[in-house]
C-alpha positions as CSV (number, residue, x, y, z in Angstrom):
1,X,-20.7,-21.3,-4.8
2,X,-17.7,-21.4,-3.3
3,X,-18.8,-22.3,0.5
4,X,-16.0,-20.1,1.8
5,X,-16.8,-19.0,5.6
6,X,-16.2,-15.5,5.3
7,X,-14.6,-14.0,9.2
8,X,-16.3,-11.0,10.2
9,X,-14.8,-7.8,11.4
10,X,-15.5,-7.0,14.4
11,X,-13.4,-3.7,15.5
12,X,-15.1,-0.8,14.9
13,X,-12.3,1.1,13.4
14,X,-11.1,-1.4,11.3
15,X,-14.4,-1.8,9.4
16,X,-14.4,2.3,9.4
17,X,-10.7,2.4,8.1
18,X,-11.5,-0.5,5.3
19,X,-15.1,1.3,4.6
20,X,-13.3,4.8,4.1
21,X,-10.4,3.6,2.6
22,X,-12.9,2.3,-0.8
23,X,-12.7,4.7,-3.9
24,X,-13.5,4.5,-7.5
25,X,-12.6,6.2,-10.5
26,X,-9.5,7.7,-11.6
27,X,-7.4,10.7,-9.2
28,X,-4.6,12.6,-9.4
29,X,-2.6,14.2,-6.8
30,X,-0.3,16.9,-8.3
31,X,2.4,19.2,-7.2
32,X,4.2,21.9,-8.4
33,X,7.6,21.6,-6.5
34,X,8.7,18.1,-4.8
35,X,12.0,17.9,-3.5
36,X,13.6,14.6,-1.7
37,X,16.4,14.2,0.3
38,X,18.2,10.8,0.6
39,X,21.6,9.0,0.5
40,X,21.6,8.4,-3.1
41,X,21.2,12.0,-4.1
42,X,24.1,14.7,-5.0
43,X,22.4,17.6,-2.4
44,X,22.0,14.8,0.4
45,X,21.5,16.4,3.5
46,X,22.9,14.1,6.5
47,X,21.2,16.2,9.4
48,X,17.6,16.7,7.5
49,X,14.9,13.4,8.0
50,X,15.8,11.2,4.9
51,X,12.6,11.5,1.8
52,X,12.0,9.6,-1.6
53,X,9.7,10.4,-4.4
54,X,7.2,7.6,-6.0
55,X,5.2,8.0,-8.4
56,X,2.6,4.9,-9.2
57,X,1.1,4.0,-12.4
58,X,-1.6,1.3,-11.6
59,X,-4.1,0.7,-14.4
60,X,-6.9,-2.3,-14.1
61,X,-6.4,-2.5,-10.6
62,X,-10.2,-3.9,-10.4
63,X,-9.0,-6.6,-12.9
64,X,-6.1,-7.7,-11.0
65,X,-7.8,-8.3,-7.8
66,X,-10.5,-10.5,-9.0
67,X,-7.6,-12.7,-10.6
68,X,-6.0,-12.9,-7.1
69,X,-7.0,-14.7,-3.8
70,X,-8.8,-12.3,-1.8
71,X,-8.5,-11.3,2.8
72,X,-11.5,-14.0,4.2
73,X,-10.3,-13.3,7.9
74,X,-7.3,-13.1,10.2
75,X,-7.9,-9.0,9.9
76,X,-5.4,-7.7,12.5
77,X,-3.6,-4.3,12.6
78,X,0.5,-4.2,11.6
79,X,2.6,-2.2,14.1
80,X,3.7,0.4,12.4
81,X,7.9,-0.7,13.5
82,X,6.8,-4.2,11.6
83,X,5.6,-1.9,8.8
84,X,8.5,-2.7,7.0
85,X,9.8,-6.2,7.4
86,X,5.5,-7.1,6.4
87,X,6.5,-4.6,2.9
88,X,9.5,-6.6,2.4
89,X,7.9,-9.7,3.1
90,X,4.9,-9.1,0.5
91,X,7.8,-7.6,-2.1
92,X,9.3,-11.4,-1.7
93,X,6.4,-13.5,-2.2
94,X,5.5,-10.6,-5.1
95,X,2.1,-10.2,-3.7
96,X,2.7,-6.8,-4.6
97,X,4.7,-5.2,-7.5
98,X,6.0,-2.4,-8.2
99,X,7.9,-0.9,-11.6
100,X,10.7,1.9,-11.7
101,X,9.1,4.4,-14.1
């Protein structure tokens, strides 16, 4: 055994945000017409909120956590204006990676 002391989470929406947020099997979320709007486009609109398009391709996603260190405490919530310096910070230290299709 490993004799980690695993922290326990003790907000009430946290466990329900973790416990709703677990899924299995394979999904797909499809659209017939997508349309993005952002400074590196031709039809950029300057006055219209900027958008991107993403599209993901994760396969043995199962497989790739077991072979990485997994959360044992410290849970806290990320303010969603610190959203993005905590993305860039992950990108950095490639804890998470992502490939242009």
């Amino acid at each position: 055994m490993s004799k980690q002391t695993l922290e326990l989470i003790t907000d009430p929406d946290m466990y329900l945000f973790i416990d709703m947020a677990k899924r299995g099997g394979m999904s797909f979320i499809g659209h017939r017409y997508a349309e993005a709007n952002n400074k590196y486009m031709e039809s950029f609109y300057p006055t219209k909120e900027s958008s991107y398009l993403m599209c993901f391709d994760a396969n043995s996603i199962y497989s790739w956590a077991m072979c990485n260190p997994l959360p044992v405490g410290k849970f806290k919530w990320i303010e969603i204006k610190k959203k993005g310096k905590f993305m860039s910070k992950m990108l950095k230290e490639k804890s998470i990676t992502f490939r242009r299709m």
